[in-house]
C-alpha positions in Angstrom: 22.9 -24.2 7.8 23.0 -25.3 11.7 21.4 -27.9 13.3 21.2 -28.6 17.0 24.7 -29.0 17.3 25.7 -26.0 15.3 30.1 -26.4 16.2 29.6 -29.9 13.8 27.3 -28.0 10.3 29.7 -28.5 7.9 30.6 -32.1 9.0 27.9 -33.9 11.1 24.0 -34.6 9.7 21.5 -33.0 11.5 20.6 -33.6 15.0 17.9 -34.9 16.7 15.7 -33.7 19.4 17.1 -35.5 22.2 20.8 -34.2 21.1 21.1 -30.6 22.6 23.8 -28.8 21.7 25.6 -26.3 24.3 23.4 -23.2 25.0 26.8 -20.9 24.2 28.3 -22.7 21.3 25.2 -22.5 19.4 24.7 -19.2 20.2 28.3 -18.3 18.8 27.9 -20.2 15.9 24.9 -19.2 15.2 25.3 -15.5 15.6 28.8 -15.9 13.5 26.6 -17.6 10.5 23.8 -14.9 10.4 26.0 -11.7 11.3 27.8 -12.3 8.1 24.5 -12.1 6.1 22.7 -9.3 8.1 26.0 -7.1 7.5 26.0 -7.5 3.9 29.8 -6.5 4.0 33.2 -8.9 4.4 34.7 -8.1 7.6 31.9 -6.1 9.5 29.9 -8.1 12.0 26.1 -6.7 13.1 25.1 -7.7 17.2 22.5 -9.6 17.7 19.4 -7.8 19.4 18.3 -10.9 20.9 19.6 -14.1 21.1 18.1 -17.1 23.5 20.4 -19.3 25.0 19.2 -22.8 26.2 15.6 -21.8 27.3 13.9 -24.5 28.9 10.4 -23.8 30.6 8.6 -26.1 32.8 5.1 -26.2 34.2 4.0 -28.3 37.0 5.7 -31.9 35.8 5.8 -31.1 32.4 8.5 -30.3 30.7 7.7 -27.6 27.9 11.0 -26.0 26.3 13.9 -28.0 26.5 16.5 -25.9 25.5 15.6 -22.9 22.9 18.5 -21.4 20.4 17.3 -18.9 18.6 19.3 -15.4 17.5 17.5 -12.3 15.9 19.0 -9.8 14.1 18.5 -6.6 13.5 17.3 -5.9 10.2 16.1 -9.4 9.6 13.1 -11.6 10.1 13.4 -14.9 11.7 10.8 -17.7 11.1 10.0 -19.7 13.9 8.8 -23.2 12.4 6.6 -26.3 13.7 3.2 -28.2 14.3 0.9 -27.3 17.1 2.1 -27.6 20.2 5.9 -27.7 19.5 6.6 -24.7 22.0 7.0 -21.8 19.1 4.6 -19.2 21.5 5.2 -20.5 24.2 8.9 -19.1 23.6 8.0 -16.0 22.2 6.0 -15.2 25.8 8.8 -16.7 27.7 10.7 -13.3 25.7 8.5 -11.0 27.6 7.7 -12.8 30.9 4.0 -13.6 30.2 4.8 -17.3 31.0 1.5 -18.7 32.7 1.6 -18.8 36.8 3.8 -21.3 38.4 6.4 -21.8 35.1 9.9 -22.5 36.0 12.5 -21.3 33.5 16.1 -21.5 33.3 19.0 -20.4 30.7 19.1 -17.3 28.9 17.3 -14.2 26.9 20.1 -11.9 26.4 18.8 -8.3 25.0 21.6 -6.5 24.3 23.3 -8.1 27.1 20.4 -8.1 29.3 19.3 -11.7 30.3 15.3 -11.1 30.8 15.0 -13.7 32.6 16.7 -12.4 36.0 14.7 -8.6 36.0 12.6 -8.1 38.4 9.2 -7.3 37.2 9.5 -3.8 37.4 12.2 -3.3 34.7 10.7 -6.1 32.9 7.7 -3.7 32.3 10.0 -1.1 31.1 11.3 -3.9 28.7 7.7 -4.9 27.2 6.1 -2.9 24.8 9.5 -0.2 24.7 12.2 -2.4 23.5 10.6 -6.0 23.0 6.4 -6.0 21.4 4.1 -8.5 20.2 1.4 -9.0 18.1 -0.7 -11.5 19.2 -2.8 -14.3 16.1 -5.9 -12.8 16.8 -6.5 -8.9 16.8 -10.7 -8.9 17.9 -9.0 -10.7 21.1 -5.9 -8.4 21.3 -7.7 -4.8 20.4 -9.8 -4.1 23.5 -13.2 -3.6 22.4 -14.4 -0.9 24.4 -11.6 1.3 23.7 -10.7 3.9 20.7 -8.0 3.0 18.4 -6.3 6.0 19.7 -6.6 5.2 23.0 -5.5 2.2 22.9 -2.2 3.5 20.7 -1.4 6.1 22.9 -1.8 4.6 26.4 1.4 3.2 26.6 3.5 5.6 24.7 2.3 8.3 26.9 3.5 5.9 29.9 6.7 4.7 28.3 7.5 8.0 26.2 6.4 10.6 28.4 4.2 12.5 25.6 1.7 14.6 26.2 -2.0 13.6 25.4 -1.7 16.2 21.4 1.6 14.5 20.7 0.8 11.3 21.3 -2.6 11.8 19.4 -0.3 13.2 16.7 2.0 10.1 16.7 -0.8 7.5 16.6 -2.1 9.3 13.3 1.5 8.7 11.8 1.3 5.4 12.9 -2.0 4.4 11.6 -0.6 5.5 8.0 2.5 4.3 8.5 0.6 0.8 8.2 -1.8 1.8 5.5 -5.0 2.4 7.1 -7.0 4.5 5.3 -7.9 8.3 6.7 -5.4 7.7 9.5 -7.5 10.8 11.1 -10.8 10.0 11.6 -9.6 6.0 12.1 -7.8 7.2 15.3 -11.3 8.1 16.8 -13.1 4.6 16.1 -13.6 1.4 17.4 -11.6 -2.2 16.6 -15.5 -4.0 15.4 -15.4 -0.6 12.6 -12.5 -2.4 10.6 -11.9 -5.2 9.1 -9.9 -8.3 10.2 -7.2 -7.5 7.5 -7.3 -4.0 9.2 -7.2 -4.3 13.3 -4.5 -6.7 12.6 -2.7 -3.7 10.6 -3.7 -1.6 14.2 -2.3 -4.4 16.4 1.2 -3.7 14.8 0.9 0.0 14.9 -0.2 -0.7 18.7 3.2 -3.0 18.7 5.3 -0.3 17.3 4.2 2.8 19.3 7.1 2.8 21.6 9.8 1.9 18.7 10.9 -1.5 19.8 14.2 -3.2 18.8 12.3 -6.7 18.5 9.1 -7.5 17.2 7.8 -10.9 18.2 4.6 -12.0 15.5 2.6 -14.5 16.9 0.9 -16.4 14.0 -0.3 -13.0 12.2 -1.8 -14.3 9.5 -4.0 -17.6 10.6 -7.5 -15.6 11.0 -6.8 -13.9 7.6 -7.8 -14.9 3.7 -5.0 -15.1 1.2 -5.0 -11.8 0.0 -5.2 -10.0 3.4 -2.5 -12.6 4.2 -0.2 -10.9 2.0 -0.5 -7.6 2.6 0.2 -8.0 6.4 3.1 -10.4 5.4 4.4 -7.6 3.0 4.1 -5.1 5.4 6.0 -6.8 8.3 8.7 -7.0 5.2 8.9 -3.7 5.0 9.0 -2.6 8.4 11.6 -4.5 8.9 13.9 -3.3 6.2 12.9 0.9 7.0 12.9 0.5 10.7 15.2 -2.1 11.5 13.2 -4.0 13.5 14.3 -7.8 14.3 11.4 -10.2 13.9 10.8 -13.4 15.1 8.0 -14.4 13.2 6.3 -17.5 14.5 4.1 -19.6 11.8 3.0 -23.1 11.2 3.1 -22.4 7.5 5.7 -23.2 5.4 4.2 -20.9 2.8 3.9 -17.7 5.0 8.0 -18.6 5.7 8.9 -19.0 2.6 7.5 -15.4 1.5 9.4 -13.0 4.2 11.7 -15.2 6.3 15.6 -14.9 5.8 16.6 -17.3 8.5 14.1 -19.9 9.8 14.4 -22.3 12.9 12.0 -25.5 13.1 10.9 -26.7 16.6 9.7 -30.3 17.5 8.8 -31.2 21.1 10.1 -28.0 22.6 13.6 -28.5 20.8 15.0 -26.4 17.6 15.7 -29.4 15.5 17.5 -27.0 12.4 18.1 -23.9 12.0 19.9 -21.8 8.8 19.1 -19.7 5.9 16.0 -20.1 4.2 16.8 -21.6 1.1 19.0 -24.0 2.5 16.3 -24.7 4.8 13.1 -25.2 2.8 15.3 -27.0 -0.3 18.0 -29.0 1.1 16.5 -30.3 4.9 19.2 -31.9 6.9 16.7 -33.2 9.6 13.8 -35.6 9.1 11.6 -33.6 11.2 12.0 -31.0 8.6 12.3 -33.2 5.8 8.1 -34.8 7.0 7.0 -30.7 7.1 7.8 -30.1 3.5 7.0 -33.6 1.8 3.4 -33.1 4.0 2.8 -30.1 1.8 0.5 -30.4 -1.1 2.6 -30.9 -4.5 3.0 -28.5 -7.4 0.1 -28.0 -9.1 -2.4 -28.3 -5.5 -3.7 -25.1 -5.1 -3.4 -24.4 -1.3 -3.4 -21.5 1.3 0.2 -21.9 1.7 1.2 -21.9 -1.6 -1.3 -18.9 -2.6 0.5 -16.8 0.0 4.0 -17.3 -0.8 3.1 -16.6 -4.5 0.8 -13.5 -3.5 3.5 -11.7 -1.6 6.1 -12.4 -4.2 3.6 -10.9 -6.9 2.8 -7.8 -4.6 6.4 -7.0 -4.3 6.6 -6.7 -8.0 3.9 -4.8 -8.5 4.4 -1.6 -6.5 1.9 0.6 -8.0 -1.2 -1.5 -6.2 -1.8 0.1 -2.5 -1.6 -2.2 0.2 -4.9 -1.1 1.7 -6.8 -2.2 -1.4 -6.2 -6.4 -0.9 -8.0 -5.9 3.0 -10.7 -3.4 1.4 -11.7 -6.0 -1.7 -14.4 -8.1 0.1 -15.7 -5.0 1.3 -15.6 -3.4 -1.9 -17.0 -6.1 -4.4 -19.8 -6.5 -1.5 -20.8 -2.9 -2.3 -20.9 -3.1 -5.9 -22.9 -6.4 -6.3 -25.5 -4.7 -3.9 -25.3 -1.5 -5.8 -25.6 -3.5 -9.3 -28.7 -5.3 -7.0 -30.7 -2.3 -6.4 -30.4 -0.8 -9.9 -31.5 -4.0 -11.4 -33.8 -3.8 -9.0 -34.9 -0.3 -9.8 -34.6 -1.3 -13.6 -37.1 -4.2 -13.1 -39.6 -1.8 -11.0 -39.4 1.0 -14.1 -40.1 -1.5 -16.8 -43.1 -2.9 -14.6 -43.9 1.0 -14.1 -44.0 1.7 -18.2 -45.6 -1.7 -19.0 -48.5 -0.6 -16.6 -48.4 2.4 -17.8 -48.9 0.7 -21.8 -52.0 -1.5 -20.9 -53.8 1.9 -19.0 -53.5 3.5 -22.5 -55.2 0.6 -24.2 -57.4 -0.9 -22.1 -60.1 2.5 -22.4 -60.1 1.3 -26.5 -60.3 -2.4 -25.4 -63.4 -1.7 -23.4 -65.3 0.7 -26.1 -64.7 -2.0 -28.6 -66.5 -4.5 -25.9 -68.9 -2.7 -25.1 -69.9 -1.8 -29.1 -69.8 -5.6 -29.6 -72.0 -5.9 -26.7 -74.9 -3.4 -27.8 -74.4 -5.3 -31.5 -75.3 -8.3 -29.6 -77.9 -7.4 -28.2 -79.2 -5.3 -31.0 -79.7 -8.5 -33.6 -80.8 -10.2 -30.6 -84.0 -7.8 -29.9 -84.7 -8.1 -33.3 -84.6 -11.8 -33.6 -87.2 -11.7 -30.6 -89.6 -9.5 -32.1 -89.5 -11.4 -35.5 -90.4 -14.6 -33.1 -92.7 -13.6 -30.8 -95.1 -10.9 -32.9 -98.4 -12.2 -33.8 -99.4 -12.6 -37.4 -101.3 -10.0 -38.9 -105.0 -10.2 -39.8 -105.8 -11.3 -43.1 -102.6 -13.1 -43.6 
């Protein structure tokens, strides 16, 4: 594992925010460490896609980065780590030059030898959206509402790909099921408010990997989403990753979302990476007490939490290959639909049986009335005759 001051791991304890290691040596070392795993081989060394050299980013007075080291690799999924306000998106936009107005920045963003940071803006915009994408926490901000899906997933790959308006049509079906959205044909002809939140988030990463980008930068994908949806998206990014390639940084402030699909996972305090190594060595064996406060914050075993409920849902998705993806954003919807289904036939079951019991007292109430009205006439019958027997006068002679 490698801490701030990668050239001293195997000797030195962590370090601390305020000591920054050299930009290039933890770039080397760091690259050195995660190459070996990425490769999966003695001897053959992967290149990094993207590695981020001593990024610091300034607005106004403040001081917001102070000196970023991160490397992704292809093939791998890198977790960004830390409370609010540590700097985790604000490094992922420095990545594509969407810094607000007026931000200074200084060191690097080398992309495949590129530093980003001195393009001009036109071959920046060849950069975004081609080679580096995003998906942005929250797709009902993201998805523009007044647009088609397929609009909105084939703008830009007709601009950056040159397609013609039937192939990229064509292409942003493919897409739509390459994520697992459900009749990929007639989806690519409705709007983001037709799906649900488990869905457009599915469409914000087909949107993100129209153009077939090298790096995939996920900006807290999961936070608007339940548990279940949580791990379907978190399983998906999984296993884009591992068909396609892709490098992801994936930035989260939950330690259970990192522990499901991370492989190597950097922790930021302050605007500084504070640690920075493999998962496991990460999340089980802390060097720095920044990290150390994170994991003895979360709740312990036998809390059911969010966190927790994720980690364990992806890991029990992975097993269970048979289940489709789509059916963990579709359950809501679907158990909503069967307890108003099961509502209207009780419903109808409750009107019938009123119907028939109706129905019952007609057929008696015609003999209920005869035998009424026979008691009646009785009645009035003995009561005539008790009046005559009273009121006649008595006979002559009597």
């Amino acid at each position: 594992m490698t801490a701030s001051d990668p050239a001293k791991t195997a000797e030195a304890p962590a370090t601390t925010t305020g000591e920054a290691a050299e930009p290039a040596e933890a770039s080397a070392t760091t690259v050195s460490e995660v190459s070996e795993r990425a490769s999966g081989a003695a001897g053959t060394v992967a290149a990094p896609v993207l590695s981020v050299e001593g990024l610091k980013v300034s607005i106004g007075a403040h001081d917001i980065l102070h000196g970023v080291d991160i490397t992704l690799m292809p093939g791998r999924v890198h977790g960004l780590a830390g409370e609010s306000g540590s700097g985790k998106t604000m490094t992922g936009l420095a990545t594509l030059g969407l810094l607000p107005h007026g931000a200074r920045t200084s060191g690097r963003i080398l992309l495949e030898g590129r530093n980003l940071l001195d393009l001009p803006q036109r071959e920046l915009n060849k950069v975004r959206g081609r080679e580096v994408a995003m998906v942005f926490q929250d797709p009902a901000t993201s998805l523009h509402p007044m647009l088609s899906i397929g609009r909105q997933l084939t703008e830009h790959m007709r601009h950056h790909l040159g397609l013609g308006k039937a192939e990229a049509r064509a292409r942003a079906i493919e897409l739509l099921g390459q994520v697992r959205i459900p009749g990929a044909a007639a989806a690519v002809d409705r709007y983001p408010h037709q799906f649900s939140g488990g869905m457009r988030q599915r469409i914000a990463i087909a949107v993100a990997l129209a153009c077939g980008p090298k790096v995939l930068i996920a900006d807290e994908p999961t936070t608007a989403l339940d548990v279940t949806v949580q791990a379907g998206v978190l399983r998906l990014l999984r296993s884009l990753c591992d068909d396609l390639g892709l490098a992801v940084l994936l930035v989260t402030h939950d330690l259970g979302v990192m522990s499901a699909v991370a492989d190597e996972v950097s922790v930021m305090k302050d605007g500084l990476v504070v640690e920075t190594g493999p998962r496991g060595k990460v999340l089980r064996d802390p060097e720095h007490p920044y990290t150390r406060a994170l994991l003895d914050a979360l709740p312990k075993e036998g809390s059911a939490t969010a966190s927790t409920e994720t980690g364990e849902a992806v890991q029990d998705a992975e097993t269970d290959k048979a289940a489709p993806d789509v059916k963990t954003d579709t359950t809501d919807e679907t158990v909503a639909d069967v307890k108003a289904d099961e509502t209207d036939e009780a419903t109808a079951d409750a009107e019938t049986d009123e119907a028939v019991a109706d129905a019952e007292i007609d057929k008696t109430a015609p003999d209920a009335e005869t035998d009424t009205t026979d008691e009646v006439a009785a009645d009035a019958a003995e009561g005539a005759g008790a009046d005559d027997t009273t009121d006649s006068p008595p006979k002559e002679g009597s």
